[in-house]
C-alpha positions in Angstrom: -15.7 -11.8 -18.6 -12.9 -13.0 -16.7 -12.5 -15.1 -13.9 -13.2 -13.9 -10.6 -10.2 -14.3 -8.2 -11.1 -16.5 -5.2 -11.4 -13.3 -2.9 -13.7 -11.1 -5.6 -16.0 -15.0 -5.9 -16.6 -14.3 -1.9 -17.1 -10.7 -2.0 -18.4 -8.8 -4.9 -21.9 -8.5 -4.2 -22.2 -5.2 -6.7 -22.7 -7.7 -9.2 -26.4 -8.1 -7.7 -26.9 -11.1 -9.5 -28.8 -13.9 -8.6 -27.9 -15.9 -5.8 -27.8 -19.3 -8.8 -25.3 -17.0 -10.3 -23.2 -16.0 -8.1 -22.3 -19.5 -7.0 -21.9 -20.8 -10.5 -19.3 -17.8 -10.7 -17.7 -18.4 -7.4 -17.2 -22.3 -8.5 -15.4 -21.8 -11.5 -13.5 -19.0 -10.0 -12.4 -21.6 -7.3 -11.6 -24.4 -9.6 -9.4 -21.8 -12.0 -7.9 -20.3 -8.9 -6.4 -23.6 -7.5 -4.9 -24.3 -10.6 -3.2 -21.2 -11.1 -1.9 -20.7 -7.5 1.6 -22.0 -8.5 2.1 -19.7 -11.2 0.3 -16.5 -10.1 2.8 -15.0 -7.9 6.7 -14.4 -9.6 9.0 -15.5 -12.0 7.6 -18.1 -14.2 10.6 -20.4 -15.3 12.7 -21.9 -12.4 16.3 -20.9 -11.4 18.7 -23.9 -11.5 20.9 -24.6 -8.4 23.6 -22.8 -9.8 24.0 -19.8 -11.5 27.6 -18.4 -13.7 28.2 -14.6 -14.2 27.0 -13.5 -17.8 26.8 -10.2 -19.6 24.3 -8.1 -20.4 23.6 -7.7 -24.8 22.7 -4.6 -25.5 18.5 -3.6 -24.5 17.2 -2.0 -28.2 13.7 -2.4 -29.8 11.7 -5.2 -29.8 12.4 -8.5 -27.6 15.7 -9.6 -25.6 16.0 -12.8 -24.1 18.3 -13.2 -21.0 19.4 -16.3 -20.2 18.2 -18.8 -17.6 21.2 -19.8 -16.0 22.8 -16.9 -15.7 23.6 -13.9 -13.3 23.4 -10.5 -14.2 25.7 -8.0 -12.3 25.1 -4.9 -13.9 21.9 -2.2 -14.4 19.3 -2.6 -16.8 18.8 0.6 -18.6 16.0 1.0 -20.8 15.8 3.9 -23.0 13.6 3.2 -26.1 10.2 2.5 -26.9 8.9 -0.7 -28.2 10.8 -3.1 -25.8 10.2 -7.0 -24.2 12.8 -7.8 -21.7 12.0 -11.7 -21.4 14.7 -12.6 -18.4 13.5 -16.3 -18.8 14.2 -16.7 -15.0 17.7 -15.2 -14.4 18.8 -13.3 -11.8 19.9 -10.3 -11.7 21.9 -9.2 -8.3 24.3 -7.5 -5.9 24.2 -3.8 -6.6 23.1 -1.0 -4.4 21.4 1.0 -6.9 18.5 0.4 -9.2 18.2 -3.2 -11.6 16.1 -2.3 -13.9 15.5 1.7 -14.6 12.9 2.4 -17.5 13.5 6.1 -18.8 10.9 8.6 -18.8 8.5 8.9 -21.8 8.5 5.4 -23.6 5.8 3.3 -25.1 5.1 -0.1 -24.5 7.9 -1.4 -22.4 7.3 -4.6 -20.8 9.6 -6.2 -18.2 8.7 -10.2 -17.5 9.6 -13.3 -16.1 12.8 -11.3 -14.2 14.6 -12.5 -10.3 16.1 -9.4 -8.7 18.1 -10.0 -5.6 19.8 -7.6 -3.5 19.5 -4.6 -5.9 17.9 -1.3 -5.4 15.0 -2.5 -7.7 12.6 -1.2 -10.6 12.5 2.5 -11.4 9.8 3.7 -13.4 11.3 7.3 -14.0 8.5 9.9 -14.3 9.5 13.5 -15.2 9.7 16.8 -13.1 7.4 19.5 -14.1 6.7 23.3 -12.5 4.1 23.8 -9.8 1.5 25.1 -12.0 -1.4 22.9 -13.5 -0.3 23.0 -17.4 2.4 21.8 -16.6 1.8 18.8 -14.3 -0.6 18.1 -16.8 2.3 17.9 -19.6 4.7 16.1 -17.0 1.5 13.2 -17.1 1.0 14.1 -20.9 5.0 12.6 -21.3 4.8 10.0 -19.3 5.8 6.4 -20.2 2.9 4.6 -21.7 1.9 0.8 -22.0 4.8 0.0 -19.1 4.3 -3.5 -17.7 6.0 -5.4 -14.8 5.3 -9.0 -15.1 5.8 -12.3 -13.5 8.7 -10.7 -11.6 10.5 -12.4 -8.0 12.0 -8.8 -5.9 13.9 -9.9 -3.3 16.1 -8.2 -0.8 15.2 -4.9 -2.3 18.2 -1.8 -0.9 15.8 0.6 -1.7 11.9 0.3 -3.1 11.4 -3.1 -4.7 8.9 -1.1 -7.6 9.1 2.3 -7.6 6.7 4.7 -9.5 7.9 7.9 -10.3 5.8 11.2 -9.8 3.6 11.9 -12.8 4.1 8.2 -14.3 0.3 7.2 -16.0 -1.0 3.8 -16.4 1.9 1.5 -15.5 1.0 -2.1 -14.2 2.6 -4.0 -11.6 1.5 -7.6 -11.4 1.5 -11.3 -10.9 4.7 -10.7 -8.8 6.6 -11.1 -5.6 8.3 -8.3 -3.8 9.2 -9.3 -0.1 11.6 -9.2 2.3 12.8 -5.6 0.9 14.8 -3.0 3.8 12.0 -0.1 2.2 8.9 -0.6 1.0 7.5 -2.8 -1.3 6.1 -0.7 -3.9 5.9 2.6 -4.1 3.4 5.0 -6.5 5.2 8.7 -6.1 3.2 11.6 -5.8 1.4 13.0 -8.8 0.7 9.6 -10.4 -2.2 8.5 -11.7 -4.3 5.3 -12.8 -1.6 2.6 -12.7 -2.7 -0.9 -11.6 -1.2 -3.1 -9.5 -2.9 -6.4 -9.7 -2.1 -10.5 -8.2 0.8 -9.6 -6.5 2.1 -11.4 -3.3 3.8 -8.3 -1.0 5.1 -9.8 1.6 7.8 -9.2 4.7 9.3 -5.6 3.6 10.3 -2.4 5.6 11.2 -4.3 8.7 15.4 -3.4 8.4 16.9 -0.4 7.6 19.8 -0.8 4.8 22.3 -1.1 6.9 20.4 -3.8 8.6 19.4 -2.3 11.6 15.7 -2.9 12.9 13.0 -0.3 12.1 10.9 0.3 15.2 7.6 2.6 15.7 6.7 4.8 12.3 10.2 3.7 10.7 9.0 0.6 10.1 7.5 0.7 6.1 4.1 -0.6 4.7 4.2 -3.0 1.9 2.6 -0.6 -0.4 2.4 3.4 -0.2 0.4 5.5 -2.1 2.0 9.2 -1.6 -0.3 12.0 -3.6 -1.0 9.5 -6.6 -4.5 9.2 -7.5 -7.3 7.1 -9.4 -5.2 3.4 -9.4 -6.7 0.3 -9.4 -5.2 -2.0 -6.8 -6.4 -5.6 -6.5 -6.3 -9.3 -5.9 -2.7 -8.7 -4.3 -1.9 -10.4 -0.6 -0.3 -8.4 1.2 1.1 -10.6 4.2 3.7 -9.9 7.4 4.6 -6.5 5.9 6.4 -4.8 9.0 3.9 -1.9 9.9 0.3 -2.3 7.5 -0.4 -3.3 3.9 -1.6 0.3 1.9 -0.7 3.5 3.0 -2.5 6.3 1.8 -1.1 10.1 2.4 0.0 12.7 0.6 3.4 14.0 2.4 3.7 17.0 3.7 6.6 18.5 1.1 9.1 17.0 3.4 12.8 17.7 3.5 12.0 20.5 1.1 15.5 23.1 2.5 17.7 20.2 2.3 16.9 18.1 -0.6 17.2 20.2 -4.2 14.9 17.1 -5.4 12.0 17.8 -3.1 8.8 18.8 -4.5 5.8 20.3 -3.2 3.1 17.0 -3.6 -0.5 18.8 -4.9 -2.4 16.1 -5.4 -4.0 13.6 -2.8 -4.2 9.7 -2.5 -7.4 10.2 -3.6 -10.1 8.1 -5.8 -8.2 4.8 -5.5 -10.3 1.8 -5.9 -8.8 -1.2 -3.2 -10.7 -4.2 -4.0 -10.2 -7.9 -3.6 -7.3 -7.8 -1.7 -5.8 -10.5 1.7 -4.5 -8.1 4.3 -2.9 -10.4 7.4 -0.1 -10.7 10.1 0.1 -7.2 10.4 -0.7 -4.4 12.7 -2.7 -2.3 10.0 -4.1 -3.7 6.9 -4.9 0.0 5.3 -4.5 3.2 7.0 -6.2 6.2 5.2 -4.6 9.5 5.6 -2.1 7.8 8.0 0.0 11.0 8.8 -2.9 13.3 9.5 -2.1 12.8 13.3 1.4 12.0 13.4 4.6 14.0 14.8 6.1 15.5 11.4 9.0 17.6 13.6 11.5 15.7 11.9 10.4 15.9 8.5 11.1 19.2 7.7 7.8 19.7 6.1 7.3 22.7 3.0 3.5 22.5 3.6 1.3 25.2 5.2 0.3 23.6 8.3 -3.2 24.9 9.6 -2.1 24.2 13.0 -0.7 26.4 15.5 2.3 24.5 15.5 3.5 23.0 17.8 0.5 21.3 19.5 0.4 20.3 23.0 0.0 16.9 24.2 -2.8 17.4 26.5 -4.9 15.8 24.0 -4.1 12.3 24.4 -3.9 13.1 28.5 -7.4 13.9 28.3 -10.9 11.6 28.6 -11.0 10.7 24.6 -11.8 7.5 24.6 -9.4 5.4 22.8 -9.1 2.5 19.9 -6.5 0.0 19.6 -4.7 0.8 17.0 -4.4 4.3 19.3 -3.0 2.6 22.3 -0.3 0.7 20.2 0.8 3.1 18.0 1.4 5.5 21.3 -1.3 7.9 21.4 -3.1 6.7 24.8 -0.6 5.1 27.1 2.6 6.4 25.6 2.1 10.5 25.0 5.7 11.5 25.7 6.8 9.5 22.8 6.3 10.9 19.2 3.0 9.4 18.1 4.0 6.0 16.7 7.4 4.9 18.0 6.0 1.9 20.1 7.3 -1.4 18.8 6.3 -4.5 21.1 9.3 -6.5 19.7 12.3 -3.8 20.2 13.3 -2.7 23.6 12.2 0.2 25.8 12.6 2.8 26.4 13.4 4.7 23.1 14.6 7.8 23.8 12.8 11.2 25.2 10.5 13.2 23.2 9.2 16.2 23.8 5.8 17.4 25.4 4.4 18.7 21.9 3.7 17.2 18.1 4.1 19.4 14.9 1.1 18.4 13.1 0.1 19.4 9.0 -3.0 18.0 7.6 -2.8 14.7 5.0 -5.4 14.4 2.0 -6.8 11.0 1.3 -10.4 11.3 -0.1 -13.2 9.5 -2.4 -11.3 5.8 -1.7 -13.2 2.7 -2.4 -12.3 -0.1 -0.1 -14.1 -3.0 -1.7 -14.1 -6.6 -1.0 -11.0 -7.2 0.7 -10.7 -9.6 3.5 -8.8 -8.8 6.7 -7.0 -11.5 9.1 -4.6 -11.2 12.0 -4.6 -7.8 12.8 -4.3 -5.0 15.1 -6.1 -2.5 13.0 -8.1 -3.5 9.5 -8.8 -0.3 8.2 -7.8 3.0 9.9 -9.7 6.4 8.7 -8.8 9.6 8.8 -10.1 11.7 6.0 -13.2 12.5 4.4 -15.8 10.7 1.4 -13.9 6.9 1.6 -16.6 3.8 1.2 -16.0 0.2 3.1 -18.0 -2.2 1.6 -18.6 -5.7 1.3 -15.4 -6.4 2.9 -15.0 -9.6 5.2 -13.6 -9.6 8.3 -12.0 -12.6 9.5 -11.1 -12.7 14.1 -11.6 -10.1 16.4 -9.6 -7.0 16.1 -10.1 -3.4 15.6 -11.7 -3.9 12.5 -12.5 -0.1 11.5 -11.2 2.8 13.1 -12.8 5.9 12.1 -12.0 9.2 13.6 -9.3 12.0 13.3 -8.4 13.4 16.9 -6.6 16.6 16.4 -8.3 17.4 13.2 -11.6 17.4 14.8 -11.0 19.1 18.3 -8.2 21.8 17.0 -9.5 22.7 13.3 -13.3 21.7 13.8 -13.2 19.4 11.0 -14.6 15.6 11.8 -13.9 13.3 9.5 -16.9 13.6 7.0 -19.2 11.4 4.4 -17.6 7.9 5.4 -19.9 4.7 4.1 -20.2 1.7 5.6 -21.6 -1.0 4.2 -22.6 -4.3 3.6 -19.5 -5.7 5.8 -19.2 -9.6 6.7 -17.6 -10.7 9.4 -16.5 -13.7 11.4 -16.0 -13.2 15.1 -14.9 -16.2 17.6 -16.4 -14.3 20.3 -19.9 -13.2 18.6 -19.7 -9.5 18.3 -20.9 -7.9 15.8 -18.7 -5.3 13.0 -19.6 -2.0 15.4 -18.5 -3.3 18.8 -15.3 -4.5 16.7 -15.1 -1.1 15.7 -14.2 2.2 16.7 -15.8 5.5 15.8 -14.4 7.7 17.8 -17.4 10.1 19.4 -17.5 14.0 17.5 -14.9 13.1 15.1 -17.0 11.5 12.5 -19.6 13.6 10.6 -22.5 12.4 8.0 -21.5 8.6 8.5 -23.6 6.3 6.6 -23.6 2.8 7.8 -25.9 0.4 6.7 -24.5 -3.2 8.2 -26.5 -6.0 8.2 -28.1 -7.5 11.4 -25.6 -9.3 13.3 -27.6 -12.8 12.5 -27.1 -12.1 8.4 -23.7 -10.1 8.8 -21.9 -13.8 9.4 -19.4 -15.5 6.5 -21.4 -18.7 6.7 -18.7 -21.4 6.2 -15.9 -18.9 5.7 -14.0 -19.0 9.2 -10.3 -17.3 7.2 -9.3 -15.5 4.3 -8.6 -17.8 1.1 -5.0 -18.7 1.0 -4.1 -16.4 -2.0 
């Protein structure tokens, strides 16, 4: 069995093992964490001082070394099967457009121990099928196999520091950094399935625009988005300062689809994605579930079939809901002339006038396990707004919004609360004594079949846990 990572040690009660156990486990997962805290996260060999301009050898089967001193200027194109890319360290840099692409339908492509710097980043190309089932499920059936990013420092990323094409299978993202990027940090493209991404550090991205220019409201980006791709694995990362929230689940509303040729309709959900043993702080929201189900989508020029009778007044949010938080500062509540979202408490105001009405289409993120995961310094910890997701034995760390459950114009306009949510098992440490509800919203008639079984407030505390482990 492997070690357990110092947040799984605190929080992974579905062992049910004896309490003896359990702390024999969580020591030796502490003493092996501390010594691997130095080379968990990035490039494992160290960059001198100063670097000379080399040229790339050509990328063919088997292993290529890059050298350690060096800096690469040009694209990294892989294109055949059976490949180790061992940078050793260097850096590769200065070009807006992708580093390092990996072409669609190769096996066992690994990519390790690389420093990208002001590039567009890693490109994991998928392929583009029809929209019909056969052949999405060829368009997985052709997917790259065995791809794994390793041990890799993203910095300063143009565009998406790791981007996963649609219909890419089992790729695996880990033991990396990927901050400070103008987009998000990593990206899984809808119609994706059971890739991992696992120990990675995700830290500072989305906060600029490409041409440098601050991101406010809903153009600020999450460190990681998970648009229509299903069944991953996504755990032991730290996702830290990432300009709007940590995991964004949502399925896109087939946006742009009259002006960009490449659009596609997205038919599959962020559903059945397992989030477990994960640090979300210094953000506003550490996961959002389903996060544009309420949003203004007037500028996305969405393909979808909207089940609204677009567009939707305002009066909503003018009306006696009670309100959470994360409500009042992404706009809802005390901003409703702005498009929902475009509040930012560190750029100036006003923005710029909206009008009176939203153009809502319904998001899909279902059958989510959020699982042992500790929350810190936030607005929001985890925001809900779909049906059949579990929170459980999760920890809590301040008080905050710490769940937000509820799905306004969803449940008033189409009848349809949010359904099935579990809640269970929760920890919690709160300066002020309250307990995980009364941090908590559940917003009254838009929740349905809501199990929560939370311990007593006396047995719900961390004990001697007052923070999140360091990572």
């Amino acid at each position: 069995m492997p070690a357990l990572s110092m947040i799984e040690c605190f929080f992974r009660p579905v062992l049910r093992l004896s309490a003896c156990v359990v702390l024999l486990l969580c020591l030796s997962g502490h003493a092996q964490a501390d010594d691997q805290v130095e080379t968990t996260f990035g490039a494992l060999t160290g960059a001198p001082a100063e670097l000379r301009d080399c040229e790339l050898s050509e990328i063919g089967s088997g292993t290529v070394f890059l050298e350690n001193g060096c800096r690469y200027r040009r694209s990294i194109t892989i294109e055949q099967s059976d490949v180790v890319l061992d940078c050793r360290g260097a850096t590769i840099t200065g070009m807006h457009r992708r580093g390092i692409v990996i072409r669609p339908g190769l096996r066992n492509v690994t990519i390790r121990d690389c420093r990208l710097h002001d590039t567009g980043g890693i490109l994991i190309e998928g392929q583009t099928p029809e929209d019909d089932a056969p052949a999405r499920d060829a368009a997985r059936a052709a997917s790259s196999s065995g791809v794994v990013l390793e041990h890799l420092t993203i910095t300063e990323s143009y565009m998406t520091g790791v981007f996963v094409d649609h219909y890419v299978v089992g790729a695996t993202i880990r033991n990396s950094i990927v901050a400070d990027g103008h987009h998000v940090g990593i990206y899984l493209e809808h119609g994706s399935q059971k890739n991992t991404v696992s120990g990675n550090l995700i830290r500072n991205n989305g906060l600029f625009t490409n041409q440098g220019i601050r991101r406010i409201g809903p153009t600020r980006r999450e460190g990681l988005s998970v648009d229509g791709s299903a069944f991953n694995l996504i755990e032991n990362n730290v996702f830290d300062s990432n300009a709007f929230g940590g995991i964004f689940h949502y399925k896109n509303c087939w946006e742009f689809h009259t002006t960009n040729p490449e659009s596609r309709p997205r038919l599959q959900g962020s559903d059945g994605n397992v989030i477990r043993g994960n640090i979300f702080k210094n953000m506003d929201i550490g996961i959002w579930v389903a996060s544009r189900q309420a949003r203004d989508l007037v500028m996305w020029d969405c393909g979808d079939e909207s089940p609204y009778e677009n567009p939707v007044s305002l009066e909503l949010m003018m009306g006696d809901r009670s309100w959470g938080k994360s409500d009042e500062f992404l706009g809802y509540r005390f901003n409703p002339e702005l498009i929902a979202g475009f509040v930012d408490k560190r750029a100036l105001s006003p923005r710029w006038p909206f009008p009176m009405k939203l153009r809502l289409f319904e998001d899909f993120a279902k059958d989510n396990l959020y699982q042992g995961n500790c929350f810190e310094n936030l607005q929001t910890g985890i925001r809900i707004e779909d049906d059949g997701n579990v929170v459980e034995d999760n920890f809590f760390v301040g008080d905050f919004e710490y769940l937000y459950l509820g799905s306004p114009f969803r449940a008033k306009y189409l009848n349809r609360p949010v359904v099935g949510t579990v809640i269970e098992n929760n920890r919690i440490y709160s300066p002020s004594g309250r307990d995980f509800l009364q941090n908590s919203f559940l917003a009254k008639g838009e929740h349905n079949q809501t199990v929560i079984l939370q311990p007593k407030p006396s047995e719900a505390g961390a004990g001697a846990e007052t923070s999140c482990p360091s990572g």
